[in-house]
Kinemage of the C-alpha trace (Angstrom):
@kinemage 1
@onewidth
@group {chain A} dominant
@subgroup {mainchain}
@vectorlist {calphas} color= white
{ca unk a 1} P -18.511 -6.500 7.016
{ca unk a 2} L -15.188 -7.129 4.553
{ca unk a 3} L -13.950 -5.694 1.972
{ca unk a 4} L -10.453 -7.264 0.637
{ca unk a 5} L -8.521 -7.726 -2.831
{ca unk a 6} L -5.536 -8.788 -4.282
{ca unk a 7} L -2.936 -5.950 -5.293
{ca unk a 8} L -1.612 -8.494 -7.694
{ca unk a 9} L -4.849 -7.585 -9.866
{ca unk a 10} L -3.430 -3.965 -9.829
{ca unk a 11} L -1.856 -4.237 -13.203
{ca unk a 12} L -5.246 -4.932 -14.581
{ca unk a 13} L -6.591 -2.431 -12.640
{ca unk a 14} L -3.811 0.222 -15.165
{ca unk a 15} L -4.601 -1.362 -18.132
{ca unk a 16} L -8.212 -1.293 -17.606
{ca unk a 17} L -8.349 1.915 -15.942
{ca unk a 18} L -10.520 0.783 -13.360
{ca unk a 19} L -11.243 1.625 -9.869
{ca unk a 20} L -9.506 -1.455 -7.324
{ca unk a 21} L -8.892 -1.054 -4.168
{ca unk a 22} L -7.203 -3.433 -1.653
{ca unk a 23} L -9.347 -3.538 1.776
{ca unk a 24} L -8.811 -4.441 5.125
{ca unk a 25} L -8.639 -3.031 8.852
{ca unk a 26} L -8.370 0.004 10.919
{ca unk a 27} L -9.593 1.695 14.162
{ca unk a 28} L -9.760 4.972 16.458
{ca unk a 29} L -12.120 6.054 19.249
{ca unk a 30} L -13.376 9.396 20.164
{ca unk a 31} L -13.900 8.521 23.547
{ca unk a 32} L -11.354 9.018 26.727
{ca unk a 33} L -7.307 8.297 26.081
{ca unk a 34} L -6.294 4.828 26.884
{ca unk a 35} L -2.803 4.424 29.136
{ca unk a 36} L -0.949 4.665 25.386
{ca unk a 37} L -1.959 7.920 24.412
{ca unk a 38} L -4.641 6.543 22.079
{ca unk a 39} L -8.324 6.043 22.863
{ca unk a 40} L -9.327 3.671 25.214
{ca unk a 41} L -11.611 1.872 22.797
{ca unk a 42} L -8.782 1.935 20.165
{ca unk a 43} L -6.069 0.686 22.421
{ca unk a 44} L -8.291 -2.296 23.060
{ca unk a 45} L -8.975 -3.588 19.701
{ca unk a 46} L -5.229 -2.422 18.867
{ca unk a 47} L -4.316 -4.904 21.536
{ca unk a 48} L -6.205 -7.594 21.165
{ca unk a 49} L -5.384 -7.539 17.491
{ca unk a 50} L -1.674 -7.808 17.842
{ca unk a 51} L -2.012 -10.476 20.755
{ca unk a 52} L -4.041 -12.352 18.028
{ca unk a 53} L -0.866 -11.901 15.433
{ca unk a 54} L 1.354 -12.777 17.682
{ca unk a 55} L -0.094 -16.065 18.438
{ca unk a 56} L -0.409 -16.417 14.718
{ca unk a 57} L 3.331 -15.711 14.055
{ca unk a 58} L 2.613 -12.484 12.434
{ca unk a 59} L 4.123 -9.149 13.340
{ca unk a 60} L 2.602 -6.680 15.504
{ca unk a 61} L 0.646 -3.721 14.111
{ca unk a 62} L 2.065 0.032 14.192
{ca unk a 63} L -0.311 2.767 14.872
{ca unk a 64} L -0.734 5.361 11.628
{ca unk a 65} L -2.026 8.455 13.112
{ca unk a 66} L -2.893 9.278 8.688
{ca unk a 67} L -4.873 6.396 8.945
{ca unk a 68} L -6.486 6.662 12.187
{ca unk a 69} L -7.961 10.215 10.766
{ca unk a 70} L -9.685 8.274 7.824
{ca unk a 71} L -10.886 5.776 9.781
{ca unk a 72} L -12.333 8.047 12.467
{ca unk a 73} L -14.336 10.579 9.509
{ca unk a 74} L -15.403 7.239 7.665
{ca unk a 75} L -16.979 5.785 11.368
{ca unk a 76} L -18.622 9.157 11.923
{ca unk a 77} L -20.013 8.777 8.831
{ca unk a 78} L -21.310 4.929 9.864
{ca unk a 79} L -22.792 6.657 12.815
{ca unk a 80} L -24.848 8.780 10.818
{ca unk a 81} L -26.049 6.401 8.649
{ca unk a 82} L -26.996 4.281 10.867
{ca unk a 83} L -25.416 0.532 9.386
{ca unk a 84} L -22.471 -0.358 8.580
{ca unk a 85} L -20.415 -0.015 4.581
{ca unk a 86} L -17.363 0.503 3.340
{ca unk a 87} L -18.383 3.234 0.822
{ca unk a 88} L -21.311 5.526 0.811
{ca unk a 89} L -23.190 7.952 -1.843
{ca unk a 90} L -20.681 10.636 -1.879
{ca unk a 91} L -17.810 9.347 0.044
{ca unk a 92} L -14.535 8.248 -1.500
{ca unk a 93} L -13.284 4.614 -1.665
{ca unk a 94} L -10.797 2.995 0.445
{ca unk a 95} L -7.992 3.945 -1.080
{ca unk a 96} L -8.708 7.680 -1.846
{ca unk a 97} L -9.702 8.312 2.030
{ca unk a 98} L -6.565 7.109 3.404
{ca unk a 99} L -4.283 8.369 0.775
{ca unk a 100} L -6.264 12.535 1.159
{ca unk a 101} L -5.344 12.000 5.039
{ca unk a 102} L -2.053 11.418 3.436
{ca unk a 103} L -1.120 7.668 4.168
{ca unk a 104} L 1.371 6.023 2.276
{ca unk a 105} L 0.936 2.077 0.838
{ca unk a 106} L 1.065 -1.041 -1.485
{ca unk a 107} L -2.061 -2.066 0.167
{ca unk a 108} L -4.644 -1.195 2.409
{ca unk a 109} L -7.518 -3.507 4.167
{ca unk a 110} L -10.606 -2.644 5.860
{ca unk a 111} L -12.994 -4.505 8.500
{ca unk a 112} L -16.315 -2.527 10.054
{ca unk a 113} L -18.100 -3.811 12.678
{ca unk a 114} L -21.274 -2.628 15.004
{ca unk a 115} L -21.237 -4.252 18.770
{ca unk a 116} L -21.700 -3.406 22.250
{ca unk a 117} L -17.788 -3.796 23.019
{ca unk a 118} L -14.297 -3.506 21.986
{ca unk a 119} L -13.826 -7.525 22.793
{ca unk a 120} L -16.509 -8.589 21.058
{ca unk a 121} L -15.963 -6.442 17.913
{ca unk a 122} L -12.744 -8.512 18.065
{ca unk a 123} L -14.485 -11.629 18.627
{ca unk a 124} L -16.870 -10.774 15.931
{ca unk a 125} L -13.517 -10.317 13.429
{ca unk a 126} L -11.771 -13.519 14.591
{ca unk a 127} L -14.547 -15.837 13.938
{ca unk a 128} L -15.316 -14.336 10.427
{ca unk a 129} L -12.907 -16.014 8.007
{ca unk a 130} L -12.736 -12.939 5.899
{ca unk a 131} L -12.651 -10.622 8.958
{ca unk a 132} L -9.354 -12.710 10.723
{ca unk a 133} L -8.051 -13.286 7.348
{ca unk a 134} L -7.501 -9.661 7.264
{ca unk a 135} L -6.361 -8.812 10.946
{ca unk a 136} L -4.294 -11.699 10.800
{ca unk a 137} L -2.454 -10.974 7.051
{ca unk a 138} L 1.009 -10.793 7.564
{ca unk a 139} L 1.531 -8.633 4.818
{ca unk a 140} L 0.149 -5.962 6.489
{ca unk a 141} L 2.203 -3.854 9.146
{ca unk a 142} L 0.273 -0.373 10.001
{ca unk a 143} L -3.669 0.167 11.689
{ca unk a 144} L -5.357 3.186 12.134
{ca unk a 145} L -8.362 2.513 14.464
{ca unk a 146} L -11.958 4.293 14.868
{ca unk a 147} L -14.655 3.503 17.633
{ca unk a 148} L -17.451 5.743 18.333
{ca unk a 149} L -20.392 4.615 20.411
{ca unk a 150} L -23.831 5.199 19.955
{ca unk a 151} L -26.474 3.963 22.653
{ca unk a 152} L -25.441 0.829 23.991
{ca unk a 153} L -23.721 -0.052 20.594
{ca unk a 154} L -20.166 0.838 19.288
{ca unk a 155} L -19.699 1.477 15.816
{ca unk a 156} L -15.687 0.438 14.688
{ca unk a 157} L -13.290 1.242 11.260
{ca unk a 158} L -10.025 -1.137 10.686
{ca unk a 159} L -7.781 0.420 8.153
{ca unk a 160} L -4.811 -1.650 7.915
{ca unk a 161} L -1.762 -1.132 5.456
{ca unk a 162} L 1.612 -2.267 3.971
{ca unk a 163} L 3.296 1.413 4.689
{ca unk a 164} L 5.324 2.393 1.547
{ca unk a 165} L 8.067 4.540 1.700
{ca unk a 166} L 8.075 7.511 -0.428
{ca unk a 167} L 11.075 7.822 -2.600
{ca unk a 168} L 12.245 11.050 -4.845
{ca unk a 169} L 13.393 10.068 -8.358
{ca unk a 170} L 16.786 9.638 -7.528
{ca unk a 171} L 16.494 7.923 -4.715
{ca unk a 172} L 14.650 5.113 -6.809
{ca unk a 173} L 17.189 5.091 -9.661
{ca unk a 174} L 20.238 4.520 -6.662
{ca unk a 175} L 18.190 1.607 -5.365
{ca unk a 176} L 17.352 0.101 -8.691
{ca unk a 177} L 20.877 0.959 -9.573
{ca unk a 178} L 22.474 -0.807 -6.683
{ca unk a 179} L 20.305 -4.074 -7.189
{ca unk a 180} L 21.585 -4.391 -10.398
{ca unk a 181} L 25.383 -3.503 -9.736
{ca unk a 182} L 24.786 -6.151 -7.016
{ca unk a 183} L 24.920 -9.140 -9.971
{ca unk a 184} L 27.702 -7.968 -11.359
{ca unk a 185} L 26.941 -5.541 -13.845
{ca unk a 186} L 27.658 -1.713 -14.031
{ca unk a 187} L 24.972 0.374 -13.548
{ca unk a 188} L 24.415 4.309 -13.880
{ca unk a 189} L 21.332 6.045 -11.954
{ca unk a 190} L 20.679 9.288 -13.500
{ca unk a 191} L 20.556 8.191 -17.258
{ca unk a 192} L 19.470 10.850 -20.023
{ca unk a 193} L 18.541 7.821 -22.003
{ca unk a 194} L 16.628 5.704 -19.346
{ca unk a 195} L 14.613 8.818 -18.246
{ca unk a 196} L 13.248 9.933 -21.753
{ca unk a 197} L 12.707 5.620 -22.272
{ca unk a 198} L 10.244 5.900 -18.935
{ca unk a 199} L 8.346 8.592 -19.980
{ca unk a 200} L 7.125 6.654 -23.426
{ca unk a 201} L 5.463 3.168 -23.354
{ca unk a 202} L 7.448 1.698 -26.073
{ca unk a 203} L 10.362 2.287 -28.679
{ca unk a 204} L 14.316 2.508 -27.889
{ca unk a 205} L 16.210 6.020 -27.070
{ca unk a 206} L 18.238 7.369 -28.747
{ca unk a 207} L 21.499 8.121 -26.210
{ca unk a 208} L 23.229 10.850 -28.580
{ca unk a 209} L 26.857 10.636 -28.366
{ca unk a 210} L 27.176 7.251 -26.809
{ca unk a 211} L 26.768 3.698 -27.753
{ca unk a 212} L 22.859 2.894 -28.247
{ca unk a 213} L 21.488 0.837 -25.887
{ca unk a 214} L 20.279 -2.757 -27.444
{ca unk a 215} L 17.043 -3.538 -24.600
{ca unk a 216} L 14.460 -1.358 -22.781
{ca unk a 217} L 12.505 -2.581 -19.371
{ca unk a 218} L 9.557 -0.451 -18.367
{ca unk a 219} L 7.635 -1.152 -15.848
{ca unk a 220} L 5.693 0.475 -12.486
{ca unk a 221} L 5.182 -0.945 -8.921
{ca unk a 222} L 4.695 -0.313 -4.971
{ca unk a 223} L 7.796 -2.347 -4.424
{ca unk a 224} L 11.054 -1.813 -5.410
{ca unk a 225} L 12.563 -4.844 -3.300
{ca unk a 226} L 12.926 -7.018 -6.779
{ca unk a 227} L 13.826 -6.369 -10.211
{ca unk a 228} L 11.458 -7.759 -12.679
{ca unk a 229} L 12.081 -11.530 -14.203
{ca unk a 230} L 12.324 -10.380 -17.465
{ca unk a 231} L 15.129 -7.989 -16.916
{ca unk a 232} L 17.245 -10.562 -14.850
{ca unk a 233} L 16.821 -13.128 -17.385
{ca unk a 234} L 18.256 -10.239 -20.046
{ca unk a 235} L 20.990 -9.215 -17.540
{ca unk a 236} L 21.713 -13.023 -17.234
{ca unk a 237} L 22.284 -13.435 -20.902
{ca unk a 238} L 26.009 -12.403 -21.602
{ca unk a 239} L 24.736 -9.816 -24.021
{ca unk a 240} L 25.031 -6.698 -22.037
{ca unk a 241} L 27.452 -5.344 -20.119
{ca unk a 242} L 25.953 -1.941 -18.364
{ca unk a 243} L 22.620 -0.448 -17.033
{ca unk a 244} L 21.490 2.788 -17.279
{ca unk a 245} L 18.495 3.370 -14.478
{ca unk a 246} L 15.865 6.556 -14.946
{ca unk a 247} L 12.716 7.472 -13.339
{ca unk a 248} L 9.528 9.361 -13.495
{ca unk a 249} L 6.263 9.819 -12.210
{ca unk a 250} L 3.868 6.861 -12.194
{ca unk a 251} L 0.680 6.528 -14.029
{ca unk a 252} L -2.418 5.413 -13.055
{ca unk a 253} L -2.367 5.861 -9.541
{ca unk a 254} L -2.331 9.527 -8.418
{ca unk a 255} L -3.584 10.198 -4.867
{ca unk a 256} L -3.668 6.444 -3.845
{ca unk a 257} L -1.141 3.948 -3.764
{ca unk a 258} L 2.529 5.007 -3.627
{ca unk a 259} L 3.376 3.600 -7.463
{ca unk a 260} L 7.078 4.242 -8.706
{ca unk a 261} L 7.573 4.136 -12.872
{ca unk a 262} L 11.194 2.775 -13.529
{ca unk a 263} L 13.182 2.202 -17.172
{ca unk a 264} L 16.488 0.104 -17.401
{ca unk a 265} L 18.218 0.646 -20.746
{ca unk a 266} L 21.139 -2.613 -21.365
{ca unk a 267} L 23.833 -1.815 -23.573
């Protein structure tokens, strides 16, 4: 069974104040420790899934112990069910399990599976297209694994994410800061002005004392690799000759994905 969405629908998911989540793969055992500290069942499907991405051209897999904890209370809770979900009456999504055991993403993905072995749970994945569609995403770079058996049959949790590093206020206004510095233009981290701007959703601040700034940019995301088109294309337009960065919490997105809330103020 699959569960898996686009993060690019994650705006919607603000504006609409909805519920998505971004599914995929993750798996521990509670049986003995395999020869790399982590269960042997675990170490299997751990291997066999980054011998998979590897032949695929993707990058291996890095155990998240925070993961590996929600995937192991979700499979117990397979177990006692019975079948295999994603979600059940009382349980949290996806993204609210992993993020209370205190993971850290842009996205997360989730396969389940019930067979008698590791290899074929992996089989079972890689002939799926959703399944190896998943395993095989090469956006993905972290697993937490859960296998528990019951009778003859083991019962198995994927949880697989793009980590996200978590970044204090500052530290986001340097990077944002540097990017834009980086084309040519000053840039100040820190700003009075660009703070109070992120805190509202529209309307200009008013930077007493100094020159007032003549364009705003709001805007929130996991990744703060790019600056938006919008600004660049401002940046780009001879107008404006310095930045000022601030930052503040994120809405929206509390206890799940790691969501930064940035404002750039042009003058």
């Amino acid at each position: 069974m699959v569960l898996n969405r686009d993060m690019k629908d994650f705006a919607r998911w603000l504006r609409a104040g909805g519920a998505l989540v971004v599914m995929g793969l993750t798996a521990l055992s509670v049986q003995g420790q395999g020869s790399g500290g982590l269960p042997d069942q675990a170490e299997q499907v751990l291997a066999l899934a980054n011998r998979a991405r590897a032949e695929a051209g993707a990058q291996p897999l890095h155990w998240d112990q925070a993961l590996a904890v929600a995937a192991l209370a979700h499979c117990r809770r397979m177990v006692a069910e019975g079948t295999i979900g994603h979600r059940y009456p009382g349980e949290l999504d996806l993204a609210e399990r992993a993020g209370a055991a205190g993971a850290h993403f842009a996205l997360i993905e989730e396969n389940v599976a019930e067979a008698p072995t590791a290899a074929e749970i992996h089989g079972a994945w890689m002939t799926s297209p959703p399944h190896r569609k998943n395993l095989l995403n090469p956006e993905v770079d972290r697993v937490g694994i859960a296998v528990i058996a019951r009778g003859d049959e083991l019962f198995a949790v994927a949880d697989y994410t793009r980590g996200s590093q978590v970044l204090s206020v500052t530290e986001v206004e340097q990077r944002i800061a540097t990017m834009i510095a980086a084309s040519g233009m000053k840039a100040e981290g820190n700003s009075v002005a660009a703070r109070q701007a992120c805190t509202t959703d529209h309307g200009m601040p008013q930077d007493r004392g100094r020159e007032q700034p003549g364009f705003v940019m709001r805007w929130q995301d996991t990744d703060l690799k790019l600056l938006p088109d919008a600004l660049k294309e401002r940046m780009r337009s001879g107008k404006y000759h310095r930045a000022g960065v601030g930052s503040c919490p994120a809405r929206g997105a509390e206890g799940t994905f790691t969501l930064y809330r940035v404002a750039v103020i042009l003058y």
